[in-house]
N, C-alpha and C positions, 0 to 999 in steps of 0.2 A: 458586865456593863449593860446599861440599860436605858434608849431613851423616850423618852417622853415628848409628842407635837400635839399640838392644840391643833384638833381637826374639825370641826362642826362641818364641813363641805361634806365628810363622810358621808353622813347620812345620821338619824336617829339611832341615838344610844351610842353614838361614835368620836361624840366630841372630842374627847382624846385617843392617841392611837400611841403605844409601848412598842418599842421595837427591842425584843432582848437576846442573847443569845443564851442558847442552852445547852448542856455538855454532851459533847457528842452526837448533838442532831445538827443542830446550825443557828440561825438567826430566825425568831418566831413573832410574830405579832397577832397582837390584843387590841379590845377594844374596853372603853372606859364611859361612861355617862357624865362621872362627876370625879373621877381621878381617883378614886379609891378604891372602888370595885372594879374588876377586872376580867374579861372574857375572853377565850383563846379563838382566835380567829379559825383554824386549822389547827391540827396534830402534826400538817406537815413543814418545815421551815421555809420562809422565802427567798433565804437565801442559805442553801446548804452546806456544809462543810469547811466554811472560812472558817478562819483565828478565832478564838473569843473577844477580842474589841471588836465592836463595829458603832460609828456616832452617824444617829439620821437626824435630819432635818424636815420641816417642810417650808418648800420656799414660796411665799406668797407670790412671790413678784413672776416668778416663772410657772408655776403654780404646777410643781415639778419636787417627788421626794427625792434625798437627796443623802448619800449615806458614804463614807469611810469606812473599809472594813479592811483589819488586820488579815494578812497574809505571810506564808513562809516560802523564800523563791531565795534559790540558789545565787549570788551577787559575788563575781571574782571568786568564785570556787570555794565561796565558804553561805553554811546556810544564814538566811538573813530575815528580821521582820521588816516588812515593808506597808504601804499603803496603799489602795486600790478605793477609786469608785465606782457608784453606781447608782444607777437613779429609776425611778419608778415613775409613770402619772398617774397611776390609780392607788399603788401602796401596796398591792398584791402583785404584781408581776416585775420580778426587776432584771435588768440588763446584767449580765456575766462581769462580775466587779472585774477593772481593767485598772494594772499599774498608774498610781496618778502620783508617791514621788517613791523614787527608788535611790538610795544613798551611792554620793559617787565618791570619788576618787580625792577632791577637796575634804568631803566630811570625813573621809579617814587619817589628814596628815596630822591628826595626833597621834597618833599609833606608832607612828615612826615606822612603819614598816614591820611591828609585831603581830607575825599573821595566825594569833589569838586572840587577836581583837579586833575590834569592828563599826560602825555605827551603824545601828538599825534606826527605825521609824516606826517608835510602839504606836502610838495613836495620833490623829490628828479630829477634833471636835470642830462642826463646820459652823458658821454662822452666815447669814446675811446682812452685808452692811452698805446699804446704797445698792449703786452698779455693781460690786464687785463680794464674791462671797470670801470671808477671813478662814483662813483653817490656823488653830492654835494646836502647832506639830510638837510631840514630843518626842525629842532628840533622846535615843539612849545610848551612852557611850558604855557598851560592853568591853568589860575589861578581860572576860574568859568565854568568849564565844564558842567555843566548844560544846556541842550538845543545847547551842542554844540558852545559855545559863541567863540570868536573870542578875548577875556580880555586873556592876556600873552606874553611873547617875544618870539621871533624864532632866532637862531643863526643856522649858519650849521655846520654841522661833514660832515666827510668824510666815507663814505663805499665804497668795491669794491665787485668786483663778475669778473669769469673768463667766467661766461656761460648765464650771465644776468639773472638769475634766482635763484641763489644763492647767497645773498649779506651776507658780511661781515663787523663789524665794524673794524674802524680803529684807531688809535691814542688814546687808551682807550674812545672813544667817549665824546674828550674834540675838543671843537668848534675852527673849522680852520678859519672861520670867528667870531669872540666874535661883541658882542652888545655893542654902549657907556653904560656911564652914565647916566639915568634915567632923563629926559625932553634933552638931545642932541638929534640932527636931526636922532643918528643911537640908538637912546637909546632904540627901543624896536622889531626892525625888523632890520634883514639883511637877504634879500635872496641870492640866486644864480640863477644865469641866462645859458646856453648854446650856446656855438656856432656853426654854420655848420659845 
């Protein structure tokens, strides 16, 4: 996953800024002129050792990077992906990503109480809209949580937050994007994506 901020504030040669992760090192950023070509900021990551999602932003209005990055943290004694942020003001130096939604005890009453399954929080992509900044969360309803398996569908809800670090559910945490049918092309993933 990898994303892309329209930065000219950077400085020359920086008009956009890639934020990607890389296997096994962490989260690395580049710089761009015209969006095509590509220069690696450092060899070393800015943000190490998180998940491989991570969605940054940059927010005009706070004038504040602003990023979501996948973690795995232990929830009711079974392992779980969750979300965390984290925010930069230069783009190089960023804050220790800290839990921002962690799945409780409502997102699991489909489960019925089968404690091989679970709801995690694969990704949330953040945007600015107004006062308040949208995160388009994707719900994955793990059917064999076991070893962390990747068996379940993902729909997204909506959360917001007014400070990026406080999110909220929204619309009783009923999916703004729904999944088809079971074997249709959307039958078991829909994510969401980000734009500049």
């Amino acid at each position: 996953y990898s994303s892309v901020m329209k930065t000219p504030h950077m400085g020359n040669g920086r008009d956009y800024t890639l934020i990607a992760w890389r296997r096994r090192s962490g989260h690395h950023i580049c710089f761009s002129e015209d969006g095509l070509r590509w220069t690696d900021w450092s060899s070393e990551p800015v943000i190490p050792v998180y998940g491989d999602i991570g969605w940054y932003t940059y927010d005009n209005r706070d004038r504040l990077f602003r990023g979501m990055v996948k973690r795995i943290l232990e929830v009711r004694g079974m392992q779980c992906r969750i979300q965390n942020w984290t925010e930069s003001t230069d783009g190089y130096e960023w804050s220790l990503p800290r839990p921002a939604i962690v799945p409780d005890e409502k997102d699991d009453q489909w489960t019925e109480g089968n404690p091989n399954m679970n709801t995690q929080i694969y990704s949330i992509p953040i945007v600015r809209y107004g006062p308040l900044l949208l995160g388009f969360m994707d719900v994955f309803r793990c059917t064999d949580a076991r070893d962390l398996s990747k068996a379940g569908v993902i729909d997204t809800q909506l959360v917001s937050s007014r400070d990026g670090r406080n999110w909220e559910r929204v619309g009783d945490r009923r999916p703004i994007v729904g999944i088809g049918q079971r074997g249709s092309w959307d039958g078991g993933h829909v994510g969401s994506a980000k734009s500049l």
